[in-house]
N, C-alpha and C positions, 0 to 999 in steps of 0.2 A: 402678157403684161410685163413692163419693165421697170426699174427702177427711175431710167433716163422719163420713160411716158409719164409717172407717177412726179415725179417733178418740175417737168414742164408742166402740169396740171397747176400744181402749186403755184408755182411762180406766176401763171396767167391770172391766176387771182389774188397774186400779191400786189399786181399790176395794173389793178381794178377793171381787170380782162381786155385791155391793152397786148396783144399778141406783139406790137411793138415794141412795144418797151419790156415786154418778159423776157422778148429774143436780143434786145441787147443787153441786159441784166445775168443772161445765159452763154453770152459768148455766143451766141450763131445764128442761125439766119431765120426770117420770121415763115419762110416755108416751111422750114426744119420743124419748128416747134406746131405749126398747122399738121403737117405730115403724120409728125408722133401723136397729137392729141385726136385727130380722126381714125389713126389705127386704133389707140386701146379705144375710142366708143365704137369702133363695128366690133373688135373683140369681145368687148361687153356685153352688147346687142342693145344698149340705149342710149339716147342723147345726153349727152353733159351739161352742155351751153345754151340760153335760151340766145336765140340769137333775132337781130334786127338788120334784118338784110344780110348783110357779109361779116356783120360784126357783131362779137359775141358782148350780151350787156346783162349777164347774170348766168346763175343754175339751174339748172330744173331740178325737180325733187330728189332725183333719183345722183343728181350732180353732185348734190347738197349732203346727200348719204353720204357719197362715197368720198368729198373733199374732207367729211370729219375721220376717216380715217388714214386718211395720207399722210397727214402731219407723223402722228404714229409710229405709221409704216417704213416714212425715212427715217425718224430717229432711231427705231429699233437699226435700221442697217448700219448706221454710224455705230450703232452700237457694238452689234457685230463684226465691223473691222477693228474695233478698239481692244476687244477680246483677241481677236487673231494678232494684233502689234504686238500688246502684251505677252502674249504664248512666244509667238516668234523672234521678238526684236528686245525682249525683255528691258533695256531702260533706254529703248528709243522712245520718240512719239514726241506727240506734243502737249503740253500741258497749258491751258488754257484758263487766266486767271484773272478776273473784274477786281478792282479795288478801286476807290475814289481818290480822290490826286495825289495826297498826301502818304499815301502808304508804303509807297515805293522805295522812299527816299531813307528808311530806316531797318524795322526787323523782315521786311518783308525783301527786302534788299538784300540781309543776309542770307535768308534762309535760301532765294535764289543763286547766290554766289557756290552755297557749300553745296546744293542739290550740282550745278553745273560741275563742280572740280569730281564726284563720285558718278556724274553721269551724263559724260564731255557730250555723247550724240545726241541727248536728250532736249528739243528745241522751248521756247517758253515765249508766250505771247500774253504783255498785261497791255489790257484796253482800261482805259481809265473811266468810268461811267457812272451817271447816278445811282445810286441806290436804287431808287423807284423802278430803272430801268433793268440794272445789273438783278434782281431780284429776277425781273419778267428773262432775261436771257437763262437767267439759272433754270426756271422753272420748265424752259424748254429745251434746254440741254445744249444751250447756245454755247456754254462755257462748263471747264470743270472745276471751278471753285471761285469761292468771292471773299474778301477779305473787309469785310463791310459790317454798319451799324446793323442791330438784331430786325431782323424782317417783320412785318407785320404778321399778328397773329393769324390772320388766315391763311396765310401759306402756310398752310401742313403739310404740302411737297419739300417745302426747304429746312433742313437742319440748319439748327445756329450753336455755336461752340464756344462762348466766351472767351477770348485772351487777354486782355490789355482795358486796362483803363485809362483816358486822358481828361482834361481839364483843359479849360480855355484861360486865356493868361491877355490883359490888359496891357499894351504896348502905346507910348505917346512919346512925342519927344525930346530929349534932353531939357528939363528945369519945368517940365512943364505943370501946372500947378495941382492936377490931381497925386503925383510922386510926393507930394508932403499930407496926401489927405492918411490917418490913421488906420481908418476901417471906412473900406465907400462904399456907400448905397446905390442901389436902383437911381433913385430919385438924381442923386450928384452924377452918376453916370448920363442922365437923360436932358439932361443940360447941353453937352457934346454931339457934333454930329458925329456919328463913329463908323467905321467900314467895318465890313465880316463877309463871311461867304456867301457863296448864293443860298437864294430861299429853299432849293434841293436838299440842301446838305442838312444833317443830323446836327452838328451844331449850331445852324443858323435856325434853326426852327426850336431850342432851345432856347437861345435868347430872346428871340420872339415870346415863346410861348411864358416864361418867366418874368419877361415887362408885362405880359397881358393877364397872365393873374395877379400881379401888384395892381393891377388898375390902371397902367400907362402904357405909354405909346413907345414902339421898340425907336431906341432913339435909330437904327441904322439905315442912312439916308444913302451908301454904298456896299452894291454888291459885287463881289468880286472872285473870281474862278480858286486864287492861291492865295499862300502865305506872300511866299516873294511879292504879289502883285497890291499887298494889303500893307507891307511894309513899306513897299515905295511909296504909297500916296498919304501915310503917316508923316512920312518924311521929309515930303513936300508943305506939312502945317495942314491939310485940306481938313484932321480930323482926326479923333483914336481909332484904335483899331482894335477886336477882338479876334483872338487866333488860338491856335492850338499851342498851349504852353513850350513842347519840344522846338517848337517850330522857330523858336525866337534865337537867334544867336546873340549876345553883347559882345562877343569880340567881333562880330561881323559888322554890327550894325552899332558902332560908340553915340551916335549919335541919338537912338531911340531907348528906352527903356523900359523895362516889363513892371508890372502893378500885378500883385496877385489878387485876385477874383475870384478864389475858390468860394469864398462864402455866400457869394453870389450865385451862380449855374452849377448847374447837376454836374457832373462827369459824365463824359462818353463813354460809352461799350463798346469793341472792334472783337470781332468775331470771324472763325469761319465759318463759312453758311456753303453747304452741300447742297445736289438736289439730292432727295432721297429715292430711294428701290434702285439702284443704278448699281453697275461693277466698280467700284475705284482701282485703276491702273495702279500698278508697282511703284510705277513715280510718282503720282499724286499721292500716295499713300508716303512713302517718303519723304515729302515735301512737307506733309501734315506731322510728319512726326519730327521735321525740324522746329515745325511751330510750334509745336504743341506738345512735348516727349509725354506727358503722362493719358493722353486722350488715350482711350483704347474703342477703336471703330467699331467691333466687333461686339462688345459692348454694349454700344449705340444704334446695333442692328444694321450695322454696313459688312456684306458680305465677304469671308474670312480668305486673304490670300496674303501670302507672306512677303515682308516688308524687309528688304537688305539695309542694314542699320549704319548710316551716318555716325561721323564721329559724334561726340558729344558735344553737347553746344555749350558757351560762355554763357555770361548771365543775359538772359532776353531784355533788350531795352523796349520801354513803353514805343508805341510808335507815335514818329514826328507831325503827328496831326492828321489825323483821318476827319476830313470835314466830313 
């Protein structure tokens, strides 16, 4: 049994047992992946695949065993090359990192900058993803960190680590007649059509959720990926806009101006969110203590390996809108 047969397993039923589409999904050819999966079942001495003629269209029981432990089996091996990176290449490797659009563009930004100048070979990959998903990637060890709103309580695989609070900040543009209201309500805001993120995001399900326990209807007739893409159709008149307060420039944008809202929506949470029982690499470990200098993992029940300490960090800015 190999690790190559054990994946080709996977993939055929990522594939909805499409040998076709697993072997181009695979980089190689679809006798390859037939060849490997009939050796491990005579290794084994049972059927895997219920099959329909030439073509496999489920498990058999014994299939079905053995697929729920695959998944497993490869993550442990990733896992154990990541320990050998570690031992060996000490601040090589790769650091793999979910945050939602907005995160990038601020402390998460720096923190990448100083990690890179103290650990030039050290490579880094942020996939921008929703919550809902980045959550499911963590929990399978797709990625080794997220920089994301607090996970639902049923993930008890995932640690969450508080950092940062923001606030969504009302932007419309120049003269426009909410900039002279005092103190605005629900109700005056729900007059407007107004743009916000998508219904994914942590903040947009917020303002949702806060028209709808007032008893109204979320005025936001536009949804939209960013900041930037929420300013421009501000600025064309189509509507207001709710956004992440950092996210707004006035020297950028003389045209548009912000309205505070705080009294209105909750504040956002932005967190690191781990999976849990796993080794944390020298760099990722590092990278957490740019975030976060007083966290102690160890503490936290993330197991003890020592951590070569970055310079000190300036003052941490909130970050620029984590929808």
């Amino acid at each position: 049994m190999t690790l190559r047969q054990l994946t080709y397993l996977r993939e055929v039923i990522r594939q909805s047992f499409n040998v076709s589409n697993a072997a181009r999904a695979l980089y190689t050819s679809q006798s390859g992946v037939s060849r490997q999966l009939q050796d491990l079942a005579e290794e084994l001495g049972v059927d895997l695949f219920v099959r329909c003629g030439k073509r496999f269209v489920g498990l058999t029981e014994a299939g079905k065993e053995i697929a729920a432990v695959v998944d497993d089996i490869l993550r442990d091996s990733q896992r154990i090359r990541k320990i050998a990176d570690a031992h060996r290449d000490g601040n090589r490797g790769v650091l793999r990192i979910l945050a939602t659009r907005h995160v990038a563009a601020s402390s998460l930004h720096e923190a990448i900058v100083r990690c890179r100048q103290e650990m030039p070979a050290l490579q880094i990959e942020i996939n921008q993803e929703d919550p809902g998903l980045a959550f499911e990637l963590l929990r399978q060890h797709g990625a080794d960190l997220g920089m994301l709103p607090e996970p639902p309580a049923q993930f008890t695989d995932l640690a969450y680590f508080p950092l940062t609070r923001w606030h969504l900040t009302l932007v419309v543009p120049q003269g426009h007649v909410l900039m002279a209201a005092t103190e605005l309500t629900l109700e005056t805001l729900s007059a407007y059509p107004c743009c916000c993120y998508e219904r994914t995001s942590r903040s947009r399900q917020i303002v949702d959720e806060t028209f709808e326990l007032a008893g109204m209807r979320s005025p936001v007739s536009f949804s939209l990926s960013s900041s930037p893409d929420i300013l421009q159709y501000v600025a064309t008149g189509i509507g207001i806009g709710l956004i992440a307060e950092e996210a707004f420039n006035a020297a950028r944008h003389p045209d548009l101006a912000a309205v505070d809202v705080r009294h209105l929506f909750q504040p956002i949470t932005t967190g690191v969110v781990l999976p849990r029982n796993v080794r944390l690499s020298t760099a990722l470990r590092a990278f957490i203590k740019v975030l976060s200098p007083g966290l102690d993992l160890e503490v936290q029940g993330f197991d003890a390996e020592p951590v070569r300490a970055l310079p000190a960090a300036g003052r941490r800015r909130e970050f620029s809108g984590l929808a």
